[in-house]
N, C-alpha and C positions, 0 to 999 in steps of 0.2 A: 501618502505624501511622497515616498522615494517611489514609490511603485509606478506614481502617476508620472515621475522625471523620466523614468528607466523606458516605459509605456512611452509616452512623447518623445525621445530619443529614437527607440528603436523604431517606430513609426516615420519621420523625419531622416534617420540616417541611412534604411535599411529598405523598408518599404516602398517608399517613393521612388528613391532611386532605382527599383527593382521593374518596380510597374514604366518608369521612363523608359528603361533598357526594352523592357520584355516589349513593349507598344514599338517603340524604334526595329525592335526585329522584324517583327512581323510585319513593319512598312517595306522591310528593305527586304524580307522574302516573298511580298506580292509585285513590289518591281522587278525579281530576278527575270521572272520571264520574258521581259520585253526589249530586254537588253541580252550581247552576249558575251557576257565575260564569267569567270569561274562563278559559281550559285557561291559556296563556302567564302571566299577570300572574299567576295564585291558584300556580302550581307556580313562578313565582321566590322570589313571595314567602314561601312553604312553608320552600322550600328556605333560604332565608338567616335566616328568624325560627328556624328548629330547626340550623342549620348556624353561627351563631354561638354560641349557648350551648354547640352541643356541642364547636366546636372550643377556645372559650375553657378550658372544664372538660378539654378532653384536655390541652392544653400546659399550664395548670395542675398538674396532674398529672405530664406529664413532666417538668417543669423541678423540682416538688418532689423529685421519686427520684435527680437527678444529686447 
C-alpha cells in the first residue's frame, strides 16, 4: 500500500521527467551540427526552454487525473 504511493510518486515525479529531459537533449545534440553557435550553451539552453514547458504540461496533467 505505501510502497505502491512511494513507487507511483517516484515513477511521476522523478522518472518522467528524467526521460523528458534526457529525449529533449538528445534532440538538441543532433541539431548542434547544423547550426553554428556554442554545442554546450545552445544544447542547455534547448534542453530547459522545451523541458520546462513540457514538464510543466505533463504534471499538470498528472495532478488533474488524481
Amino acid at each position: 500500500m505505501e510502497s505502491d504511493k512511494v513507487s507511483k510518486a517516484v515513477e511521476n515525479f522523478v522518472a518522467y521527467p528524467l526521460i523528458i529531459l534526457i529525449g529533449l537533449y538528445i534532440v538538441a545534440s543532433a541539431i548542434v551540427p547544423f547550426i553554428h553557435l556554442n554545442n554546450q550553451t545552445f544544447t542547455i539552453i534547448f534542453t530547459l526552454a522545451g523541458g520546462i514547458p513540457a514538464l510543466t504540461f505533463f504534471f499538470k496533467e498528472k495532478i488533474c487525473k488524481q
